[in-house]
N, C-alpha and C positions, 0 to 999 in steps of 0.2 A: 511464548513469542520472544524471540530475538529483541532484545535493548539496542538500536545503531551507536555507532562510537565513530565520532569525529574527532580525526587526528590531527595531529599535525605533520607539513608538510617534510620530508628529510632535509638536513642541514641544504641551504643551495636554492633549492625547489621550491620554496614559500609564493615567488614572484609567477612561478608557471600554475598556478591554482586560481582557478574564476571561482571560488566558496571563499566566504567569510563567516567566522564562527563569533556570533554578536551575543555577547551577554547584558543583562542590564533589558532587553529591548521584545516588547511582544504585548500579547494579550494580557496578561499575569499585570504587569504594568502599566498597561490604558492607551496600548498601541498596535494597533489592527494592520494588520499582513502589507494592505493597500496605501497607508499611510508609509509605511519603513520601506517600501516600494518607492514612492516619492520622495522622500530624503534620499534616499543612495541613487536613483535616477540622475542626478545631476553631477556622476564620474563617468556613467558609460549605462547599456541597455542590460538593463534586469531582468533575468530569465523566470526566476521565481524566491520568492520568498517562503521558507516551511521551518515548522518546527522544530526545532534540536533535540527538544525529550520533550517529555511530557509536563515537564514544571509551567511552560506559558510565557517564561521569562529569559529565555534564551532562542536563537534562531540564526536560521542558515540563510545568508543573501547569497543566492549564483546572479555571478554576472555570466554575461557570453563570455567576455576577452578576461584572459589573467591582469591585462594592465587595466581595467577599470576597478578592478578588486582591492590590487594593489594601490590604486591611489586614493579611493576609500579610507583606507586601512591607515595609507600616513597620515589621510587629513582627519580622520575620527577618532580613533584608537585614543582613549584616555581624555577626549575632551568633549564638552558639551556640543552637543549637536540643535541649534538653533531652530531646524524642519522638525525636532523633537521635541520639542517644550524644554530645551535645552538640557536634555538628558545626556550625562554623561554614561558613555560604550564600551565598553570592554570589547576587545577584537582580536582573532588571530586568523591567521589562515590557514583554511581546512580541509581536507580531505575528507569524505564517507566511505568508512571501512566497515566490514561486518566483522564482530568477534572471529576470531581465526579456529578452522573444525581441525580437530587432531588429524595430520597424515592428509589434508587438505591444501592447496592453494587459496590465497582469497583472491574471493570473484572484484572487482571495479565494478560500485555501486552509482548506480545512475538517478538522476533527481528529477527528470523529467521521462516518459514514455517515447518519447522522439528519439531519446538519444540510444534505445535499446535497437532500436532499427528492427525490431519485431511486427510483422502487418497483424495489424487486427489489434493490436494495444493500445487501450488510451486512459491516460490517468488523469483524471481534473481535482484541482488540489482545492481546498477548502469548499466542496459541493455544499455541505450544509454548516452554520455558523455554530460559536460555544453554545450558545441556547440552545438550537434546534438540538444539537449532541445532547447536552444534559436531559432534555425533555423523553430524546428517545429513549437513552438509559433508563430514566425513571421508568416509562410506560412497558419497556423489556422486564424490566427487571421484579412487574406485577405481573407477568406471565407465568407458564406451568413447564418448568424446567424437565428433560430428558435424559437422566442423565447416562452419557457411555463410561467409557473406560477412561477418558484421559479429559474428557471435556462434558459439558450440557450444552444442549441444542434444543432448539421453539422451532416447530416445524408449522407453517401455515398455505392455504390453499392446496397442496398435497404434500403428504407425508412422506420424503427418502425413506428409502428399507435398506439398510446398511448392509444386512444379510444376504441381499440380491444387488445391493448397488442399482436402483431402479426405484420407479414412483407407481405406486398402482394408480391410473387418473381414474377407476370406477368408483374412488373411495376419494370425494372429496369432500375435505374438510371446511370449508365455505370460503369466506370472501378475504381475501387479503387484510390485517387490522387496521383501523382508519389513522393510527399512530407512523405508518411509512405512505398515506395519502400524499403531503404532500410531495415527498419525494418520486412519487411515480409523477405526477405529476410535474415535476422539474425534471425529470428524465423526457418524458414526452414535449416536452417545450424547447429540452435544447437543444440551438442549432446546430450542436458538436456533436451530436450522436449522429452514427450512421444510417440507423432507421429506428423508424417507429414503430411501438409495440406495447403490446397490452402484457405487464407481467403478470402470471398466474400460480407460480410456488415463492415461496422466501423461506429460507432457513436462516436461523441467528444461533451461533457458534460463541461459545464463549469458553476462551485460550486462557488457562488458570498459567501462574506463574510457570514455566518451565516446560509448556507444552508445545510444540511445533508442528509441522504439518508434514505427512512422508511428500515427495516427489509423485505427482500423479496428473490426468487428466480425465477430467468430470466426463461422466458418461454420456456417449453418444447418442446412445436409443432410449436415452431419459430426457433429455434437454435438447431446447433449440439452438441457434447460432451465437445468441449473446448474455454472457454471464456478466454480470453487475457484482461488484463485491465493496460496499461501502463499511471502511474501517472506524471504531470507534474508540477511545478512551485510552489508548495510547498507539504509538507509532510502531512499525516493525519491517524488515526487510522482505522481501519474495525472491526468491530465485527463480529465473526460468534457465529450461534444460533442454536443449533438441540432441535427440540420442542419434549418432549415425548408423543408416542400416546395415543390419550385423553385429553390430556392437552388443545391443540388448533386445532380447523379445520378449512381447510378453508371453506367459504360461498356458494363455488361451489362443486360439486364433483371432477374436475378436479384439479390436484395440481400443474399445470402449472405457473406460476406468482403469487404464492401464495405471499401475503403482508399482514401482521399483523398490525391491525389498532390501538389497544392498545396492543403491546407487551409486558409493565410492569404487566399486571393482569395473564400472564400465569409462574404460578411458577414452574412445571417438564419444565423448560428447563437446555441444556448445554449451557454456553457459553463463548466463546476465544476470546481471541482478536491480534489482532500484527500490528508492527506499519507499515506501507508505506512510505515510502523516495521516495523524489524529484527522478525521473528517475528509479525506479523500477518498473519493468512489475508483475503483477499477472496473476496466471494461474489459472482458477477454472476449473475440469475436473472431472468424476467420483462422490465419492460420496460427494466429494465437492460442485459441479457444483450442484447437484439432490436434497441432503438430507438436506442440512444446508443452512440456511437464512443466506444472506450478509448484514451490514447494518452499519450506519456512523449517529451516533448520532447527534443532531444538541444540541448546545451548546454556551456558551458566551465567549469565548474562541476563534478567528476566524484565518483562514488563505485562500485567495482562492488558488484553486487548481483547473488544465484542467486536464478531463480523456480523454484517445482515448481508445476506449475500442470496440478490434475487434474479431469477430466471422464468425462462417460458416449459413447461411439461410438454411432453409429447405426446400429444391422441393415440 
């Protein structure tokens, strides 16, 4: 998985950036997303607060406007912050870049799902808290590993067949583990989901240093309309990719698990990207889910990360 790298803005440019890169400030240090929310609250409105890396002790404030970032910045930057238990801030202003792919352009990474302008995307950022994470890692991590070629994978309720890209549903494997209960149960509760649903497969994917995911989209005649992919134990970027028609086809006529084997030679493409934080769920649904390749560059730049990434099988 991709490590994100927050830059700085070019000489000039620092005043036109809504992110702030806050060191000093986070969980690591005894300060929750929702509180660093309410201290910077009082320059301008707070789009979101998320992690920087994976230390706990660094973090990204986006405001909406560059001027509330900006005034942040003069009034905190090196001085005790009083909404803080007067913790002094280290600050600059940031940009989210992804390491740059050889013979590539970099994509403008996005921190919220809105701003991809992608239908059927939705990111909600801190779905379950540092506990509930650690808990699931432990109870994963006493599970019966799978291992492929580049990664280990826990397949529960039905087994993916790699081989066919398909789930046999004659051969199920029993009841989802009571370790992601309550998370189905926080899926079905919230208001933010577009509909309600009984998930019935979960694969948990674990991304060793240096590994990434080719550009593809999840098969059609295996799964239903909405995929969940809650990220764990560190952060990492996604691209998405809408190929224009003609540009690429796939090998098959069907465009089920369609996966680009050199994706750099097809040039009509669109592509977005935004970053994923430790403990955020992704929704892919709609024309998210159907039309646009998902995909996680692999790079020199490393961090690992565990996905649980659950869906509905298909009768």
């Amino acid at each position: 998985m991709v490590m994100p790298r927050f830059v700085r803005p070019k000489e000039g440019d620092s005043e036109s950036s809504p992110n702030l890169y806050v060191a000093n400030c986070g969980p690591a240090v005894g300060l929750q997303f929702d509180t660093i929310v309410s201290a910077f609250s009082s320059f301008g409105e707070v789009k979101g607060v998320y992690a920087a890396d994976e230390s706990g002790a660094r973090v990204i404030v986006s405001f909406l406007e560059p001027a509330s970032a900006h005034s942040a910045f003069i009034a905190l930057n090196g001085r005790p912050c009083p909404h803080l238990g007067g913790r002094s801030l280290h600050i600059r202003h940031s940009i989210l870049q992804p390491p740059s792919s050889r013979g590539m352009a970099s994509v403008p990474v996005s921190l919220n799902a809105s701003d991809l302008n992608i239908p059927g995307l939705y990111l909600f950022h801190d779905f379950i808290s540092a506990v509930e994470e650690e808990q699931l890692l432990q109870a994963v991590d006493t599970g019966s590993w799978i291992s492929l070629s580049k990664r280990r994978v826990q397949h529960y309720g039905y087994k993916f067949c790699y081989d066919t890209r398909n789930v046999d549903t004659k051969q199920h494997l029993g009841a989802l583990p009571s370790f992601v209960s309550f998370i189905l149960e926080r899926i079905s509760l919230s208001p933010d989901i577009p509909e309600k649903l009984d998930l019935d497969q979960l694969t948990v994917n674990e991304y060793p240093p240096g590994v990434g995911l080719s550009p593809h989209i999840d098969t059609h005649s295996a799964f239903e309309g909405l995929i969940f992919s809650l990220s764990l134990a560190g952060p990492c970027i996604m691209e998405f990719r809408r190929y224009t028609a003609g540009s690429w086809a796939p090998k098959t006529a069907s465009i089920s698990d369609t996966e680009v084997e050199n994706p750099n030679s097809c040039s009509e493409v669109s592509r977005k990207a935004i970053y994923l934080p430790p403990r955020s769920m992704l929704l892919l649904s709609g024309e998210a889910r159907c039309a646009w390749h998902h995909y996680i560059p692999h790079h020199k730049l490393y961090v690992q990360v565990l996905n649980v990434y659950g869906c509905i099988a298909k009768a």
